[in-house]
N, C-alpha and C positions, 0 to 999 in steps of 0.2 A: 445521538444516533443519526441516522441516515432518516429524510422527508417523509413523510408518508407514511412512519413504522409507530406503532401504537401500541401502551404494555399489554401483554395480557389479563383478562380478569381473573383474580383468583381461586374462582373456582376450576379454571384449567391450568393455574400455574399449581394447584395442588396434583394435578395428574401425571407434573413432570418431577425428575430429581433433580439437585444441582449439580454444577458440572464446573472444572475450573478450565480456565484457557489461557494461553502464552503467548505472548507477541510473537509472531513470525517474523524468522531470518528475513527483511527486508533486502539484505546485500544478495544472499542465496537466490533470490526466487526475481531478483535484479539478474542474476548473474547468467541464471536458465537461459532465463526472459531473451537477452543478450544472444548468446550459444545459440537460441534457436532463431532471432532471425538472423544468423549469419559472423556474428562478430568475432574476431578471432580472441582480440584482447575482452574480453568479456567481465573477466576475473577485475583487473582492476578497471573499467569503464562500473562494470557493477559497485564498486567503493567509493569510485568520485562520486556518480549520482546521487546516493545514498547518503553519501557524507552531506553533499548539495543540498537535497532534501529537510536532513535533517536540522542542518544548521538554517534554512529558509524559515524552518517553521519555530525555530526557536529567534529569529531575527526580528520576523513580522508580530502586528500586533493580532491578538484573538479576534478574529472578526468570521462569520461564519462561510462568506465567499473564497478565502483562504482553503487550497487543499490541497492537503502536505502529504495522505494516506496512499496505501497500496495501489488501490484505482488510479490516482493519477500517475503515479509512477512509473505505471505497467501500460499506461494510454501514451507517456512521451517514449515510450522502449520502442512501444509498436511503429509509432509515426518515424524513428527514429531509424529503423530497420525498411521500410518503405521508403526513406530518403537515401537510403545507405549506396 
C-alpha cells in the first residue's frame, strides 16, 4: 500500500461490509487525461504510454522507489500537456 496508511482494527473493520474492486482502464483514463490537456492524437498516445508503462514495470526489478501506478502516469500526462 501507499506510506503512512495503516490497517484497520477490527473492531471497525466489523462495522464495514466487503466490497470487490477492478483494475481501471489505465489506457481510458490515459486517453481523457490526454483530450483534456489538449492532444489531438490522444487515442493512440494513450496506448503507447500505457504500453510503456506497463512493459517498464514488468522490465525493472521490485524495488519500492519504482512507480509504475495511475499517480505516475497521470503526473507525466500533466507535465506533458504544460510542455505541449
Amino acid at each position: 500500500g501507499y506510506a503512512g496508511r495503516t490497517e484497520l482494527p477490527d473492531n471497525l473493520k466489523a462495522l464495514f461490509r466487503p466490497m470487490s474492486m477492478m483494475v481501471p482502464d489505465y489506457s481510458l483514463i490515459a486517453e481523457i487525461s490526454l483530450f483534456a490537456e489538449g492532444f489531438e492524437t490522444a487515442k493512440i498516445l494513450s496506448k503507447k504510454m500505457t504500453k510503456l508503462y506497463k512493459l517498464a514495470s514488468e522490465q525493472v526489478s521490485a524495488q519500492p522507489h519504482y512507480d509504475f501506478g495511475m499517480r505516475a502516469i497521470k503526473s507525466v500526462l500533466v507535465m506533458a500537456g504544460t510542455g505541449k
